[in-house]
C-alpha positions in Angstrom: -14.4 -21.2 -3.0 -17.7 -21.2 -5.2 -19.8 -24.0 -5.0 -21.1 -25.6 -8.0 -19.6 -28.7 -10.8 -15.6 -29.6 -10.5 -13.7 -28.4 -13.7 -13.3 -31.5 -16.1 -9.6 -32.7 -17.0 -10.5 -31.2 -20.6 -11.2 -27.6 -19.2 -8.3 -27.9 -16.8 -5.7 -29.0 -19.8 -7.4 -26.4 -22.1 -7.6 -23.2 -19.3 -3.6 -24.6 -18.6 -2.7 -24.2 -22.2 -5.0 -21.2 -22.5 -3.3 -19.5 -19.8 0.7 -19.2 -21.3 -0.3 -17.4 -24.6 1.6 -15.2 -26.0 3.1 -12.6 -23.8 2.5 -14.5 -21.0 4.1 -17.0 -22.0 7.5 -15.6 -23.4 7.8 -13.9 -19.6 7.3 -17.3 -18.3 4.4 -17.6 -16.2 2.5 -20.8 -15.6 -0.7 -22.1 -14.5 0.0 -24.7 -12.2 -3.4 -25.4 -10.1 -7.2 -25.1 -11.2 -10.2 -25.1 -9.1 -13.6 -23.3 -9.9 -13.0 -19.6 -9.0 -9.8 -20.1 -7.8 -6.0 -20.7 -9.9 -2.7 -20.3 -8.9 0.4 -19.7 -11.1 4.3 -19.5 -11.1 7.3 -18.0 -12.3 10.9 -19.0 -11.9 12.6 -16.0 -11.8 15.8 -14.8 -14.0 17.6 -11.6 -14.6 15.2 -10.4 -17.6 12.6 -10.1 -14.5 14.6 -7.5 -12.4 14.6 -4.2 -12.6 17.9 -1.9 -12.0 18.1 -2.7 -8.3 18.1 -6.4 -8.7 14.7 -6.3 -7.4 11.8 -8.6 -9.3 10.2 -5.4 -11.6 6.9 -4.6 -10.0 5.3 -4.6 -13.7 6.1 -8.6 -13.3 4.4 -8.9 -10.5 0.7 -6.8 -11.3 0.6 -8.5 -14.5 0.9 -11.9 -13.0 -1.8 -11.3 -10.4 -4.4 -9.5 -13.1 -3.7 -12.5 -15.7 -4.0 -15.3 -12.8 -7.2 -13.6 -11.1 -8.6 -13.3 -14.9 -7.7 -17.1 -15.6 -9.6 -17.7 -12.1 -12.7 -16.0 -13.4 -12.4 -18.4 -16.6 -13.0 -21.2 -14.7 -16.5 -19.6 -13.5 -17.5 -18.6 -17.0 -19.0 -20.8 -19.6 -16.5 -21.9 -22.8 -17.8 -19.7 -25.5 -16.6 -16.2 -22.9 -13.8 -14.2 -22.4 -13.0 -12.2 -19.9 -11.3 -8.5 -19.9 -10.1 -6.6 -16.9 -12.0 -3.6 -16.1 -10.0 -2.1 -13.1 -7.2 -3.5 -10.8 -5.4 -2.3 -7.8 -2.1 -3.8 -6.8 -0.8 -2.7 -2.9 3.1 -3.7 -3.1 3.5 -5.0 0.1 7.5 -5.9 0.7 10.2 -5.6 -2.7 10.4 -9.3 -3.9 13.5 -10.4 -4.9 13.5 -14.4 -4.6 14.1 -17.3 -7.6 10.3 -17.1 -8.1 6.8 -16.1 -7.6 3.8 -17.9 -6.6 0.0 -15.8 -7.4 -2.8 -17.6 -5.6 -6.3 -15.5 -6.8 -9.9 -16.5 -6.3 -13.0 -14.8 -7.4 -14.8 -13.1 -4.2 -17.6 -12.2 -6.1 -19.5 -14.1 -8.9 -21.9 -11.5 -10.8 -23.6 -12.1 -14.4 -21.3 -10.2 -16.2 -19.1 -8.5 -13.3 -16.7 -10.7 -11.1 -13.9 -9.8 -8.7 -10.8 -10.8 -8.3 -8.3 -11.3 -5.1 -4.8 -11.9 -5.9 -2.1 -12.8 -3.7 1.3 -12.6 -4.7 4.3 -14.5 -2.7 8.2 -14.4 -3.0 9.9 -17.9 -2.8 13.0 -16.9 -0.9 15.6 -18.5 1.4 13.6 -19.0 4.8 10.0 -19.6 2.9 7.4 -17.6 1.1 6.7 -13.8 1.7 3.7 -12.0 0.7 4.9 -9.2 -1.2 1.7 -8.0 -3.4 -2.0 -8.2 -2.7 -4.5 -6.9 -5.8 -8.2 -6.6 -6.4 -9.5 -7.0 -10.1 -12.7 -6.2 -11.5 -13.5 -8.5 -14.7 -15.8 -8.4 -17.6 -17.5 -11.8 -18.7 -18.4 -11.6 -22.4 -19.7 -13.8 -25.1 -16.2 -14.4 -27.7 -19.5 -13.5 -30.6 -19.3 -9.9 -28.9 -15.4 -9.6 -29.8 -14.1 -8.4 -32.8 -10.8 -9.5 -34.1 -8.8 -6.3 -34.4 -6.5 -6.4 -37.7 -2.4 -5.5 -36.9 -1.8 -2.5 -36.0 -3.9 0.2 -34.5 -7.3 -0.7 -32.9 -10.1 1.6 -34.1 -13.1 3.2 -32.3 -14.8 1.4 -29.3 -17.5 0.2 -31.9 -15.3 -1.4 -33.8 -13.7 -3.7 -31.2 -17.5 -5.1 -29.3 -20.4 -5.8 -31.4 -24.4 -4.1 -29.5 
Protein backbone atom coordinates (compact mmCIF):
# COMPACT_ATOMS: atom_id res chain seq x y z
CA UNK A 1 0.00 0.00 0.00
CA UNK A 2 1.50 3.61 -0.52
CA UNK A 3 2.38 5.47 2.35
CA UNK A 4 1.39 8.88 2.71
CA UNK A 5 -2.27 10.94 4.30
CA UNK A 6 -5.55 8.62 4.76
CA UNK A 7 -8.35 9.52 2.19
CA UNK A 8 -10.93 11.95 3.99
CA UNK A 9 -14.66 10.77 4.31
CA UNK A 10 -15.31 13.62 1.65
CA UNK A 11 -12.90 11.98 -1.02
CA UNK A 12 -14.09 8.55 -0.08
CA UNK A 13 -18.03 9.55 -0.54
CA UNK A 14 -17.07 11.65 -3.68
CA UNK A 15 -14.42 8.78 -5.49
CA UNK A 16 -17.74 6.25 -4.29
CA UNK A 17 -20.13 8.34 -6.23
CA UNK A 18 -17.47 9.10 -8.81
CA UNK A 19 -16.88 5.60 -9.47
CA UNK A 20 -20.75 4.24 -10.71
CA UNK A 21 -21.11 6.93 -13.57
CA UNK A 22 -22.58 6.20 -16.36
CA UNK A 23 -21.85 3.00 -18.05
CA UNK A 24 -20.52 1.76 -15.05
CA UNK A 25 -23.11 2.23 -13.41
CA UNK A 26 -26.06 0.83 -15.59
CA UNK A 27 -23.89 -2.67 -15.60
CA UNK A 28 -23.88 -2.44 -11.97
CA UNK A 29 -20.56 -2.25 -10.56
CA UNK A 30 -19.81 -0.71 -7.15
CA UNK A 31 -17.10 0.72 -5.18
CA UNK A 32 -17.28 -0.80 -2.02
CA UNK A 33 -13.71 -0.15 -0.19
CA UNK A 34 -11.13 2.94 -0.45
CA UNK A 35 -7.70 3.16 0.71
CA UNK A 36 -4.83 5.21 -0.96
CA UNK A 37 -3.65 3.29 -3.99
CA UNK A 38 -5.74 0.58 -3.38
CA UNK A 39 -10.08 0.07 -4.08
CA UNK A 40 -12.01 -2.79 -4.37
CA UNK A 41 -15.43 -3.16 -6.10
CA UNK A 42 -18.49 -5.52 -6.76
CA UNK A 43 -20.97 -6.82 -8.94
CA UNK A 44 -24.03 -8.97 -8.20
CA UNK A 45 -24.35 -10.91 -11.08
CA UNK A 46 -27.61 -11.40 -13.37
CA UNK A 47 -28.34 -12.92 -16.78
CA UNK A 48 -27.58 -9.52 -18.79
CA UNK A 49 -23.83 -10.37 -17.51
CA UNK A 50 -23.47 -13.90 -19.24
CA UNK A 51 -22.52 -14.63 -22.37
CA UNK A 52 -24.13 -17.68 -24.56
CA UNK A 53 -22.64 -20.33 -22.40
CA UNK A 54 -24.02 -19.11 -19.15
CA UNK A 55 -20.66 -18.03 -18.34
CA UNK A 56 -20.04 -14.25 -16.74
CA UNK A 57 -18.90 -12.44 -20.38
CA UNK A 58 -15.24 -11.86 -20.18
CA UNK A 59 -15.86 -8.14 -21.41
CA UNK A 60 -17.57 -7.81 -17.70
CA UNK A 61 -14.85 -8.87 -16.11
CA UNK A 62 -11.69 -6.57 -18.00
CA UNK A 63 -13.77 -3.72 -17.70
CA UNK A 64 -14.31 -4.12 -14.05
CA UNK A 65 -10.63 -4.60 -13.32
CA UNK A 66 -9.45 -1.47 -15.74
CA UNK A 67 -12.19 0.84 -14.15
CA UNK A 68 -11.45 -0.39 -10.41
CA UNK A 69 -7.42 -0.22 -10.90
CA UNK A 70 -8.21 3.45 -12.53
CA UNK A 71 -10.48 4.42 -9.50
CA UNK A 72 -7.37 3.06 -7.29
CA UNK A 73 -5.03 5.43 -9.05
CA UNK A 74 -7.65 8.34 -8.23
CA UNK A 75 -7.11 7.97 -4.81
CA UNK A 76 -3.22 8.75 -5.40
CA UNK A 77 -3.86 11.67 -7.66
CA UNK A 78 -4.78 15.18 -6.58
CA UNK A 79 -8.74 16.34 -7.08
CA UNK A 80 -8.39 18.63 -10.05
CA UNK A 81 -6.87 14.97 -12.33
CA UNK A 82 -8.26 12.44 -14.22
CA UNK A 83 -6.89 9.57 -15.07
CA UNK A 84 -7.11 7.49 -18.65
CA UNK A 85 -5.89 4.05 -19.30
CA UNK A 86 -3.00 3.72 -21.53
CA UNK A 87 -2.60 -0.05 -21.86
CA UNK A 88 -4.07 -3.08 -19.97
CA UNK A 89 -3.53 -6.81 -20.08
CA UNK A 90 -6.09 -9.15 -18.63
CA UNK A 91 -4.85 -13.18 -18.19
CA UNK A 92 -8.39 -15.08 -17.75
CA UNK A 93 -7.44 -17.39 -15.34
CA UNK A 94 -10.57 -19.94 -14.66
CA UNK A 95 -14.44 -19.09 -16.62
CA UNK A 96 -16.36 -17.27 -13.75
CA UNK A 97 -19.63 -18.14 -13.50
CA UNK A 98 -20.79 -17.36 -9.75
CA UNK A 99 -23.75 -14.63 -8.40
CA UNK A 100 -20.97 -12.00 -8.37
CA UNK A 101 -17.56 -10.52 -8.71
CA UNK A 102 -15.28 -9.07 -6.36
CA UNK A 103 -11.94 -6.80 -8.19
CA UNK A 104 -9.39 -5.99 -5.54
CA UNK A 105 -6.51 -3.50 -7.51
CA UNK A 106 -3.75 -1.44 -6.05
CA UNK A 107 -1.34 0.79 -7.70
CA UNK A 108 2.28 -1.04 -7.77
CA UNK A 109 3.83 1.82 -9.03
CA UNK A 110 3.31 5.55 -8.29
CA UNK A 111 5.10 7.76 -11.10
CA UNK A 112 4.39 11.69 -11.87
CA UNK A 113 2.21 11.13 -14.57
CA UNK A 114 2.50 7.17 -15.15
CA UNK A 115 1.02 4.63 -12.51
CA UNK A 116 0.33 0.93 -12.65
CA UNK A 117 -2.22 -0.95 -11.91
CA UNK A 118 -2.76 -4.73 -10.51
CA UNK A 119 -6.16 -5.99 -10.59
CA UNK A 120 -7.43 -9.07 -9.22
CA UNK A 121 -10.58 -10.39 -10.16
CA UNK A 122 -12.51 -13.21 -7.87
CA UNK A 123 -15.74 -15.34 -8.53
CA UNK A 124 -18.15 -15.58 -5.42
CA UNK A 125 -19.26 -19.10 -5.97
CA UNK A 126 -20.66 -21.99 -3.75
CA UNK A 127 -17.50 -23.26 -1.80
CA UNK A 128 -15.86 -19.48 -1.65
CA UNK A 129 -14.04 -17.11 -3.88
CA UNK A 130 -11.90 -18.17 -7.02
CA UNK A 131 -9.54 -16.08 -8.78
CA UNK A 132 -10.59 -16.07 -12.18
CA UNK A 133 -8.72 -12.81 -13.87
CA UNK A 134 -5.52 -11.12 -12.94
CA UNK A 135 -4.71 -7.65 -15.13
CA UNK A 136 -1.96 -5.03 -15.24
CA UNK A 137 -3.02 -1.36 -16.29
CA UNK A 138 -0.89 1.36 -17.20
CA UNK A 139 -2.60 4.91 -16.35
CA UNK A 140 -2.30 8.45 -17.37
CA UNK A 141 -2.59 11.19 -14.56
CA UNK A 142 -3.74 14.49 -16.15
CA UNK A 143 -4.76 17.87 -15.04
CA UNK A 144 -9.08 17.98 -15.91
CA UNK A 145 -7.69 21.81 -17.53
CA UNK A 146 -5.79 19.55 -20.13
CA UNK A 147 -9.27 17.71 -21.19
CA UNK A 148 -11.45 18.94 -23.65
CA UNK A 149 -15.15 18.26 -23.47
CA UNK A 150 -15.89 16.41 -26.77
CA UNK A 151 -19.40 17.54 -28.23
CA UNK A 152 -21.94 14.27 -29.20
CA UNK A 153 -20.99 12.47 -31.63
CA UNK A 154 -17.72 11.92 -33.19
CA UNK A 155 -14.46 12.85 -31.41
CA UNK A 156 -12.11 14.85 -33.63
CA UNK A 157 -8.27 14.91 -34.12
CA UNK A 158 -6.02 14.10 -31.04
CA UNK A 159 -5.52 18.01 -30.75
CA UNK A 160 -8.81 18.48 -30.28
CA UNK A 161 -9.47 16.20 -27.31
CA UNK A 162 -5.89 17.38 -24.90
CA UNK A 163 -4.88 20.92 -24.77
CA UNK A 164 -0.19 21.42 -25.17
Amino acid sequence: MMEGRPLSPQRIRDLKKDYSRGFIGDVGYKAIHFERGYLESRLKISDRHRQQDHYIHAGVIATMADHTAGYAAFTLVPEDHRILTIEFKINFLWPAYGKGLVCKSRIVREGGQILVGESEVFDQREGGEELVAKAMVTLRSIHQSRIKPIKKGRPGRRSALFSD
